[in-house]
C-alpha positions as CSV (number, residue, x, y, z in Angstrom):
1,X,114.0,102.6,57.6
2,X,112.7,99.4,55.6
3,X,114.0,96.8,55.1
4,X,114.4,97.8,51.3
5,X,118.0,99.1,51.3
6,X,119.1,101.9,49.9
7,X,122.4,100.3,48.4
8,X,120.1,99.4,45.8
9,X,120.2,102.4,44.2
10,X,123.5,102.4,43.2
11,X,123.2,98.9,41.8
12,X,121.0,100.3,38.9
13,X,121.2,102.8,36.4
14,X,120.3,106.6,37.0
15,X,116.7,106.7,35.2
16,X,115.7,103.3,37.1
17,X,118.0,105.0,40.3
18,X,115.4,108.2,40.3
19,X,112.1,106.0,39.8
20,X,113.8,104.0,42.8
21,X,114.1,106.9,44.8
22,X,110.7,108.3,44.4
23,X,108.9,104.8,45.2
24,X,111.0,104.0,48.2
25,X,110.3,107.2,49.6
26,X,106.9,106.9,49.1
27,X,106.3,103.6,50.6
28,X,109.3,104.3,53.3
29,X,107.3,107.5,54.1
30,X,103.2,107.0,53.7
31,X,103.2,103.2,53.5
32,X,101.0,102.5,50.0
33,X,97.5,104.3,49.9
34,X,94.6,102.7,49.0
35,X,90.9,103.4,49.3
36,X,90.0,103.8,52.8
37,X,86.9,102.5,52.9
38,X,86.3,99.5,50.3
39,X,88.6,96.8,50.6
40,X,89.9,95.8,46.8
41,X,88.1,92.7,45.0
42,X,89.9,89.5,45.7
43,X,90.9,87.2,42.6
44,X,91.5,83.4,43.8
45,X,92.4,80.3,41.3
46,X,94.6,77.0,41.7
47,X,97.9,76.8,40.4
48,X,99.3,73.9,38.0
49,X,100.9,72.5,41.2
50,X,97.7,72.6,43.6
51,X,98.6,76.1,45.2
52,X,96.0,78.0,45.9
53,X,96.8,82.1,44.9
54,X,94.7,85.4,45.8
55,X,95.5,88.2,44.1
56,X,94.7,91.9,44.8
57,X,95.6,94.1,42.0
58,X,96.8,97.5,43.1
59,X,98.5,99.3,40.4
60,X,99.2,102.5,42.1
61,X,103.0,102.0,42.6
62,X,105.1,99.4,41.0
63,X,105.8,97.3,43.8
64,X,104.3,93.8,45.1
65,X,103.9,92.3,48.4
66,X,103.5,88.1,47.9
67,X,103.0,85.9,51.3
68,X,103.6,82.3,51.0
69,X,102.4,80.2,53.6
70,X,102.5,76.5,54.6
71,X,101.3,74.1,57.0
72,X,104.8,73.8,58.9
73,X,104.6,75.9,62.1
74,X,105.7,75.1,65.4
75,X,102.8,72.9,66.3
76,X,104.2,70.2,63.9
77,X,107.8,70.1,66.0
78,X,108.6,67.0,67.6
79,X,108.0,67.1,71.2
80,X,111.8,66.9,71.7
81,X,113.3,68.9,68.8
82,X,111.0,72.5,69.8
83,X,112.0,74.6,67.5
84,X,112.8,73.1,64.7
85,X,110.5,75.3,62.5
86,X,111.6,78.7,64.0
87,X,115.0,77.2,63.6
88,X,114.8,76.1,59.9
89,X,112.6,79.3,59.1
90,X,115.9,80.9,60.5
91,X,118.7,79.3,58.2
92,X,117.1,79.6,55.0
93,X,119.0,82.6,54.7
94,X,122.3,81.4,55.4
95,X,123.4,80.4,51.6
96,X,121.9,78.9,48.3
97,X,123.4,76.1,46.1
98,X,124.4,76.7,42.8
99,X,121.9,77.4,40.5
100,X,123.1,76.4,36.8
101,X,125.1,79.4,35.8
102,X,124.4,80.9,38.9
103,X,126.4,80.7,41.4
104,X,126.6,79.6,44.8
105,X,125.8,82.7,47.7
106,X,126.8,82.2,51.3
107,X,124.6,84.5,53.8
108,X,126.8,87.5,53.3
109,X,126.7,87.2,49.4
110,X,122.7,86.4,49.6
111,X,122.1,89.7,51.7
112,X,123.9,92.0,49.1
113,X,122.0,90.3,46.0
114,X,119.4,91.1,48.2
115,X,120.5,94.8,48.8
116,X,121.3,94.9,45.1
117,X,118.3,94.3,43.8
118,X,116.3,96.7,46.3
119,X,114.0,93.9,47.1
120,X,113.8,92.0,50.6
121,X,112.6,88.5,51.1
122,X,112.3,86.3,54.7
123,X,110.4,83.2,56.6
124,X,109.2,83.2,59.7
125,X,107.5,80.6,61.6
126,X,104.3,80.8,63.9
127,X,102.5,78.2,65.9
128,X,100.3,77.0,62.6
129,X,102.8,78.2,59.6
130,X,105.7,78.9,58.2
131,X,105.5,82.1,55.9
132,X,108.1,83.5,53.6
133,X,107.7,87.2,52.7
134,X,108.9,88.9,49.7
135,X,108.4,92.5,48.7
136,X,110.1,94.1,45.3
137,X,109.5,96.3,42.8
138,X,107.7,95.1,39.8
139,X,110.4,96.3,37.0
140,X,110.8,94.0,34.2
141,X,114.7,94.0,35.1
142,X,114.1,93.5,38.6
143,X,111.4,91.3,39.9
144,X,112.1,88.4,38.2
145,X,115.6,88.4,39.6
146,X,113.9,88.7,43.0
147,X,111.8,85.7,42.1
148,X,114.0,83.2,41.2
149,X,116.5,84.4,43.9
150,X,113.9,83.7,46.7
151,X,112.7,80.4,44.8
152,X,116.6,79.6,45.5
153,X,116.4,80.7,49.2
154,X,113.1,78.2,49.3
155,X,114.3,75.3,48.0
156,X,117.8,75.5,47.2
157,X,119.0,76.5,50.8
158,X,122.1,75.0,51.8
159,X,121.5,75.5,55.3
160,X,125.3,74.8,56.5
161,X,126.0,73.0,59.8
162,X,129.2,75.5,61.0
163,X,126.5,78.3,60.4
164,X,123.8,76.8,62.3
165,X,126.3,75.8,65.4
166,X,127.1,79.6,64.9
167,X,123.5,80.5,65.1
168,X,122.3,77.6,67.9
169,X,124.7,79.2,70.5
170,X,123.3,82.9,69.6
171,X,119.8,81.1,70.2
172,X,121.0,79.5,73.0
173,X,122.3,82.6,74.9
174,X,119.3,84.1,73.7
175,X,117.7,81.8,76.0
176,X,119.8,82.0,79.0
177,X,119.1,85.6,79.0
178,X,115.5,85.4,78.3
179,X,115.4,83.2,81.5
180,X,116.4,85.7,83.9
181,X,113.6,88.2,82.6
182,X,110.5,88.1,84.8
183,X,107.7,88.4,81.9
184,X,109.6,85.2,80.1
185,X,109.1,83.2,83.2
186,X,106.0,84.4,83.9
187,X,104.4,84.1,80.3
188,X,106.0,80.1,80.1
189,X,104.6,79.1,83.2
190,X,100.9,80.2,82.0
191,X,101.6,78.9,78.9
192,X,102.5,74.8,79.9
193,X,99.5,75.6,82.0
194,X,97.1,76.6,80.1
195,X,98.2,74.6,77.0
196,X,99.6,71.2,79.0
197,X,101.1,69.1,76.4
198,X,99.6,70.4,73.0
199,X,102.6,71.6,71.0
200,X,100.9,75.3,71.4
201,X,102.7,74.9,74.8
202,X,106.3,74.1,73.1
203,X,109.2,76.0,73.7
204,X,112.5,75.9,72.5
205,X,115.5,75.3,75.1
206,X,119.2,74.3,75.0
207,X,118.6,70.9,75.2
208,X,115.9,70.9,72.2
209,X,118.2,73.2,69.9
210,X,120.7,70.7,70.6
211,X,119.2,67.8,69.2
212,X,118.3,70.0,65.8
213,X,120.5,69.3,62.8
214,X,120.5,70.6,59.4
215,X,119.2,66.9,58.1
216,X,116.2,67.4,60.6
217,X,115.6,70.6,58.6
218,X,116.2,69.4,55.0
219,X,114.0,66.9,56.2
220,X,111.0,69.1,57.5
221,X,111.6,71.1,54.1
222,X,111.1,67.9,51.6
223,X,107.9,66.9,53.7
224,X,105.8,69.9,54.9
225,X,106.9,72.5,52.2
226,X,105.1,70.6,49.2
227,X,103.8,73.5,46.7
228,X,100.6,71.7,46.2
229,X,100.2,73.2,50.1
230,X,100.9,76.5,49.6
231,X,98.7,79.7,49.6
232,X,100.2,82.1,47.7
233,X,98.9,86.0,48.8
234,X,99.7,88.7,46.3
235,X,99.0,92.7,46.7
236,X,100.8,95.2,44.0
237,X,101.1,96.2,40.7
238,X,100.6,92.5,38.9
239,X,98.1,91.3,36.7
240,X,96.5,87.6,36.9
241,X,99.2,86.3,34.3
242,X,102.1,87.9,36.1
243,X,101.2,86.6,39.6
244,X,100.8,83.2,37.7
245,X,104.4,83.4,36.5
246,X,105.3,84.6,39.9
247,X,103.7,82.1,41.4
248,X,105.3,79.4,39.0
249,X,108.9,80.8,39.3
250,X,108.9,81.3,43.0
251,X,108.1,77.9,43.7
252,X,110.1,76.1,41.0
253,X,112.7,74.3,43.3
254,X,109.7,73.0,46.1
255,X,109.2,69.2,46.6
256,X,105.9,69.1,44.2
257,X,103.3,65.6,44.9
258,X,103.8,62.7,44.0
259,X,102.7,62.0,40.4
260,X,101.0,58.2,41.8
261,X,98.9,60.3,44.0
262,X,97.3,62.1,40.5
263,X,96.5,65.6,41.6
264,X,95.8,64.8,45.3
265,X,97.8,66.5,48.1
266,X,99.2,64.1,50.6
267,X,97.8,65.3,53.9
268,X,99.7,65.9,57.1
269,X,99.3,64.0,60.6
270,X,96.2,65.3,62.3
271,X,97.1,67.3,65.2
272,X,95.4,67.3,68.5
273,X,93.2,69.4,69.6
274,X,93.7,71.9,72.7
275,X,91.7,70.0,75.7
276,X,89.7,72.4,78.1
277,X,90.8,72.4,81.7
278,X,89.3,70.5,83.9
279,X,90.2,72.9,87.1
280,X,91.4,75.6,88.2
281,X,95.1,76.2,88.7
282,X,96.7,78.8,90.7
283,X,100.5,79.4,90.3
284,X,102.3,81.4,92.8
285,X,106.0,82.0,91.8
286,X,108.7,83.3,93.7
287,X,110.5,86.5,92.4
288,X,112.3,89.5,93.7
289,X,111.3,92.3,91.3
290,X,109.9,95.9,91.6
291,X,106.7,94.7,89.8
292,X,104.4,91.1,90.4
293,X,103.5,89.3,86.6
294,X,100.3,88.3,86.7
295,X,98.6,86.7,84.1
296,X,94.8,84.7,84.1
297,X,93.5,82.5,81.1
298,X,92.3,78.9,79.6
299,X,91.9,77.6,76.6
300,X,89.9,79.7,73.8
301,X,88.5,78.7,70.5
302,X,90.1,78.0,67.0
303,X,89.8,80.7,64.2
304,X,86.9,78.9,62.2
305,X,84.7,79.3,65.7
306,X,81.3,80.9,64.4
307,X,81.4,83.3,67.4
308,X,84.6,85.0,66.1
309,X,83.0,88.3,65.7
310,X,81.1,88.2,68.9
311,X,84.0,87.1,70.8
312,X,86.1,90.1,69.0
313,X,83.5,92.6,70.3
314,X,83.4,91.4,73.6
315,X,87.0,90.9,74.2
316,X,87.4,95.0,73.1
317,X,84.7,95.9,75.9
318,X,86.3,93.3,78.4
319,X,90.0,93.9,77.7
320,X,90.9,94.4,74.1
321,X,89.8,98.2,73.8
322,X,92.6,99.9,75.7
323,X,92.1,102.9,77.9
324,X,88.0,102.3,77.1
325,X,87.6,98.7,78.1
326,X,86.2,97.6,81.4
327,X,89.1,96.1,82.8
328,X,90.6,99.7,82.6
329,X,88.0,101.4,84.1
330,X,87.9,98.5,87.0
331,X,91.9,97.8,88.1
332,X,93.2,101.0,87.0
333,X,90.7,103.6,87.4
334,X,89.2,103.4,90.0
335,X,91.9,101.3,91.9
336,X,95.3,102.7,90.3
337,X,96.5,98.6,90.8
338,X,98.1,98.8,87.2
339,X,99.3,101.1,84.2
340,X,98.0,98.6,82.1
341,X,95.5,95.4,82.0
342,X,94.9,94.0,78.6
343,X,92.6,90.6,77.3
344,X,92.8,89.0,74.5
345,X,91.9,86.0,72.8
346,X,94.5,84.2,70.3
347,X,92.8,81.7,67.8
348,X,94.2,79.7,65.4
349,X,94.4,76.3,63.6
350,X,93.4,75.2,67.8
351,X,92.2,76.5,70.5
352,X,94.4,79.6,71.4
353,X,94.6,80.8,75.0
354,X,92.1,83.5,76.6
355,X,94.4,85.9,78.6
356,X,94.3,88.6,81.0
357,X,97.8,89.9,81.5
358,X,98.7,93.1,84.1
359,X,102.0,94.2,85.9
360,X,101.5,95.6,89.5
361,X,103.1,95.6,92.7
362,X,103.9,92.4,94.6
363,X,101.8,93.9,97.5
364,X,98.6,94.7,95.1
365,X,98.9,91.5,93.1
366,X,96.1,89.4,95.3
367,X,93.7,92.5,95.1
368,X,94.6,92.9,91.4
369,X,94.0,89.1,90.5
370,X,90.6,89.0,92.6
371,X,89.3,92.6,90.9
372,X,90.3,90.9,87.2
373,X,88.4,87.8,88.4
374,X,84.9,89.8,89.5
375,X,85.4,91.7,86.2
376,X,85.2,88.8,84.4
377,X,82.8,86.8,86.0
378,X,80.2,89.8,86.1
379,X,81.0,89.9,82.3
380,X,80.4,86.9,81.4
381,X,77.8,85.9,83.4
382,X,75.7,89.7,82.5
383,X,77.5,90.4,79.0
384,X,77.9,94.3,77.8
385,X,75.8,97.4,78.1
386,X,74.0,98.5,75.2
387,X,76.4,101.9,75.9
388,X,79.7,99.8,76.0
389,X,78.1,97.6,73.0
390,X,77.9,100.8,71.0
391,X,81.4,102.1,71.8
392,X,82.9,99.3,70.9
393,X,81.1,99.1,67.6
394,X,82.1,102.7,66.7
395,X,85.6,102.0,67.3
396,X,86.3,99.1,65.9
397,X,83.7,100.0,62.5
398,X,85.8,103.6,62.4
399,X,89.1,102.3,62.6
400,X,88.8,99.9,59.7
401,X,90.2,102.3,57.3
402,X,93.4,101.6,59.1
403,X,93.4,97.4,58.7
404,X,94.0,98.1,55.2
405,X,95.8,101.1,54.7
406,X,99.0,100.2,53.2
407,X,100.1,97.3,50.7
408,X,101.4,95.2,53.8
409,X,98.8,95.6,55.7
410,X,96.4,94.5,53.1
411,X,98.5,91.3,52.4
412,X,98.1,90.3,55.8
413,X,94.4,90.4,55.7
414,X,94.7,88.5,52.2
415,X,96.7,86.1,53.6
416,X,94.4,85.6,56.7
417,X,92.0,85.1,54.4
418,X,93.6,82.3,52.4
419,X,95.0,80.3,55.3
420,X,91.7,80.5,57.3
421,X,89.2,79.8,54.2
422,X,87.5,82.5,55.0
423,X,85.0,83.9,51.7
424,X,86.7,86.4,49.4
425,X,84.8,89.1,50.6
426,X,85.4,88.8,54.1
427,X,87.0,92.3,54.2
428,X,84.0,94.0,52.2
429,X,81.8,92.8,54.5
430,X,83.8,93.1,58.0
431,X,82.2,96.1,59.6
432,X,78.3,94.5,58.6
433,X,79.5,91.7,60.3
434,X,80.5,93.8,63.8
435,X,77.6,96.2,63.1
436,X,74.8,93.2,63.8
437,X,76.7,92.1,66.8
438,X,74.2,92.0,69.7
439,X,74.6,92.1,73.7
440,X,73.0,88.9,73.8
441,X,74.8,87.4,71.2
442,X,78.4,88.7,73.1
443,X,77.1,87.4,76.7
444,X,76.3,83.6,75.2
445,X,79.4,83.4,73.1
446,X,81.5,84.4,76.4
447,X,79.4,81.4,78.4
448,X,80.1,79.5,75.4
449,X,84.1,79.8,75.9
450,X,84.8,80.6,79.0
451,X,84.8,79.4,82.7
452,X,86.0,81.9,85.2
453,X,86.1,78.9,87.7
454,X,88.5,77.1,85.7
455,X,91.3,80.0,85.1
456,X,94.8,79.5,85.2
457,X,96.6,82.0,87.0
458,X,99.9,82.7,87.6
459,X,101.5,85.1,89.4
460,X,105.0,85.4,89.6
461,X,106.9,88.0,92.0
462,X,104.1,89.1,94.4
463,X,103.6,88.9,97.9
464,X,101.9,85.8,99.3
């Protein structure tokens, strides 16, 4: 079940309790249709306050999705505080200050106004963002309740030190356990490699969460959550002027600019880009366990990279397509060295990491690694078959129905689209965009971004 509760229904009265029923079945049960083969036209303006909002207007049910993001993901941590954005993400849901009449809520007493009002909001933070989530239904009695109480959770948290001691040693057994799992190892040790000392290659230990404090977050709140930064990604049942006063409302309590700088948006440090490697490294890490981690990778390219869509098609023929990909058909297949063996590429605000990942047996895990290895080189250096090429178009063109088959789903495209600029009809014109893909086009973007000579690889738990 959802994270729509179904206390809510008692919290309202029996004509509002049977509409509630229906809806969250409906969503609970079939998502939220819409059409399944046009994407829905894309509204985009500025807010008073320099946000920028995109609206999709889907009436069907009354219920909105809104995503909020901001320029405050992990990449912005201090070197010696990783975590801090995962960690501040984390305790805006621990309690709210009083709100003029309103009244102060500690965690337990914000999750049943929650519950009450059948609505669910959260934050989460990524490498390049922190995002806050909020789905309710669009009832005049209801939503703008939800707003303003997750307007509160934004900028009115009153993220309590004994809570976030409380939470800290959760996180920090979380760790300790984490650390004893092969795949945790395995996955860090590519990562620092791959990544060396971009902040993509941050992770959060004891020592780190120790040195976090509720001022460090307060602090990271007043600086990187400005509402001039936000986009502001809304799917449901809203028209222009309601996700205007949504928009408003729900970012009432953020920091707003300075009024000296006028309507400018103070900008953010620049980060550092991800450098390429300048060699190969091989990592070979001891481990007693039934089955030898093995992961191979370097740096990719970021998001805004004008081979995105020949890189996407190329990475489902290489790795990305499943049971139909060619790393399939080599290691498994015709080997049986693995279940699985995946590739993928991870872009973002920088260069995300190329990876191959596979789990075999330590005795298979040189044969496995050098397979993976001739696989990519030959791909790379010959590109597709117009028979793969073709597969892979047909797959990916018939299963865009599904990208944007439910409310959520579609908000998470919006949103891609609003934190990546991409143009407002990005989705409309997707499956054009993989349809002219060529095999020529595929084998120069992979020369473009990749170096089979300069992989890292790791391989933690096999035989040496």
């Amino acid at each position: 079940m959802n994270t729509i509760n179904l206390i809510a229904i008692q919290a309202i009265n029996t004509k509002s309790r049977a509409r509630f029923f229906i809806y969250f079945w409906l969503t609970s049960l079939f998502s939220i249709a819409l059409p399944a083969y046009a994407a829905l036209p894309i509204t985009q303006w500025t807010h008073a306050s320099g946000a920028q909002i995109f609206l999709v207007h889907s009436p069907a049910i009354p219920m909105v999705d809104v995503q909020i993001d901001f320029d405050a993901g992990s990449r912005r941590d201090p070197a010696d505080k990783a975590g801090l954005a995962s960690s501040t993400a984390l305790m805006l849901s621990k309690g709210v200050k009083v709100n003029g009449t309103q009244p102060a809520l500690n965690d337990n007493q914000l999750s049943e106004a929650w519950a009450d009002l059948g609505a669910s909001f959260s934050a989460h933070a990524s490498d390049d963002r922190m995002s806050f989530h909020l789905r309710s239904l669009t009832y005049p009695d209801l939503l703008p309740k939800a707003t303003l109480l997750a307007a509160r959770q934004m900028g009115q948290s009153t993220l309590p030190t004994p809570i976030w001691l409380r939470e800290r040693a959760r996180l920090v057994a979380n760790i300790k356990e984490q650390n004893t799992r092969p795949a945790t190892l395995a996955t860090r040790a590519f990562e620092q490699a791959v990544y060396g000392r971009h902040p993509y290659g941050f992770e959060a230990t004891e020592a780190s969460l120790n040195r976090i404090t509720p001022r460090d977050m307060q602090a990271l709140l007043n600086t990187q959550l400005l509402a001039c930064r936000a986009k502001v990604s809304v799917v449901g049942a809203l028209t222009k002027a309601q996700a205007e006063e949504l928009a408003s409302t729900v970012m009432k309590f953020l920091p707003q600019a300075s009024s000296t700088q006028g309507t400018a948006c103070p900008t953010l440090p620049v980060v550092d880009e991800v450098k390429p490697l300048a060699q190969a490294v091989d990592k070979r890490i001891p481990f007693n366990a039934a089955q030898a981690q093995v992961f191979i990778g370097q740096p990719g390219y970021k998001r805004d990279d004008p081979d995105f869509f020949a890189l996407l098609v190329g990475n489902h023929i290489l790795g990305g397509g499943a049971f139909t990909s060619r790393l399939t058909n080599e290691v498994r297949e015709k080997r049986g060295l693995t279940y699985s063996v995946y590739s993928y590429f991870a872009p973002g605000s920088h260069a995300g990491a190329f990876t191959i990942g596979l789990q075999t047996r330590p005795d298979q895990a040189t044969q496995a690694v050098q397979v993976s290895k001739d696989v990519l080189k030959d791909f790379v250096a010959n590109g597709p078959t117009e028979a793969e090429l073709k597969a892979a178009k047909d797959n990916l063109i018939g299963g865009f129905a599904l990208r944007i088959d439910s409310n959520e789903k579609l908000l998470g495209n919006v949103a891609n689209i609003a934190w990546n600029n991409l143009p407002l009809n990005y989705l409309d014109v997707w499956t054009q965009q993989i349809d002219k893909i060529t095999a020529a086009q595929i084998k120069a973007a992979m020369q473009r971004k990749l170096q089979p000579e300069k992989m890292v690889t790791v391989v933690l738990g096999g035989s040496n």
